[in-house]
N, C-alpha and C positions, 0 to 999 in steps of 0.2 A: 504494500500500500504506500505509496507516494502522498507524503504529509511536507507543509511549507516552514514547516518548525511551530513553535507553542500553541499545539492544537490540543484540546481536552475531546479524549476518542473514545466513543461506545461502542463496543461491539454484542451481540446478542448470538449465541449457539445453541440450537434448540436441536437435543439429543432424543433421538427414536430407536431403544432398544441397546443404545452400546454408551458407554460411562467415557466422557473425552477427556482429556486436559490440555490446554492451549497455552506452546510459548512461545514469549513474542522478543523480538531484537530490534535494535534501535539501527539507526543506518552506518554505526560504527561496529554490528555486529555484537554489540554488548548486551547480554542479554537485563530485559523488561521487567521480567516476570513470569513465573508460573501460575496457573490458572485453572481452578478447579472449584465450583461448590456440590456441595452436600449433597443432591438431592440423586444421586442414581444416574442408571441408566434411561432416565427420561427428564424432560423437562431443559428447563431453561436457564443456562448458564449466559451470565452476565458479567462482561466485562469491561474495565473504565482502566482506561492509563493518560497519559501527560505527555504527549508527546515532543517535547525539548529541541529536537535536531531537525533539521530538514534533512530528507533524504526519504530513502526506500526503506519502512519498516518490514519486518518479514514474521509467519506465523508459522508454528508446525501444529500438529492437531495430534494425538496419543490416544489411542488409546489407554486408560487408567490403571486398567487391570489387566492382569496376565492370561486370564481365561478369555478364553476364544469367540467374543461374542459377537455375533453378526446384527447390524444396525445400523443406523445413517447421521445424518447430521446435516443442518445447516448454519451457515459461518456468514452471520449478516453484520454489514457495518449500520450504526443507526443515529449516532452522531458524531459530527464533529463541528468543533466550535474553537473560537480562542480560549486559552486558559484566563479563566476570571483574573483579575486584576487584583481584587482584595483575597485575603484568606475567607470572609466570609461567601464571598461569589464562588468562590474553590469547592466550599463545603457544598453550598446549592447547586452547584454542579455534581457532586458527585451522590446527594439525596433526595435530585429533584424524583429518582422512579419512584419515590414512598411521598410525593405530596398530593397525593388522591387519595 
């Protein structure tokens, strides 16, 4: 993914049947983060990173577990935006999916 440097990036991974973990590299190849929630092999894995650099971010996808489980996934991007300016804009950025 090609970002212009200080982007605040969501991504959403909606897993059907196989448990993912997603990591992700900055354009100096240093890694981001690993990325994983709780809920199984289903549902909706939500992910928010800061993206600092300009350049080509890159993602690999895992499966979690060792056992052999046949399932799919979809790897959507669903924002991206400047990084807030204040710490408080930071924080609304990163709790705005629980203000409903």
């Amino acid at each position: 993914m090609s970002l212009s440097g200080n982007k605040f990036v969501r991504l959403n991974i909606e897993q059907q049947g196989i448990d993912v973990q997603i990591t992700a590299w900055n354009p100096n190849g240093d890694p981001i983060g690993r990325f994983d929630s709780p809920n199984g092999m289903n549902g909706l894995d939500i992910i928010t990173f800061s993206a600092l650099l300009k350049g080509t971010y890159t993602f690999s996808v895992e499966q979690f577990s060792e056992d052999a489980f046949t399932g799919s996934y979809t790897f959507k991007v669903t924002l991206i935006e400047p990084i807030g300016e204040t710490k408080e804009k930071r924080i609304d950025q990163i709790m705005a999916l629980w203000d409903n």
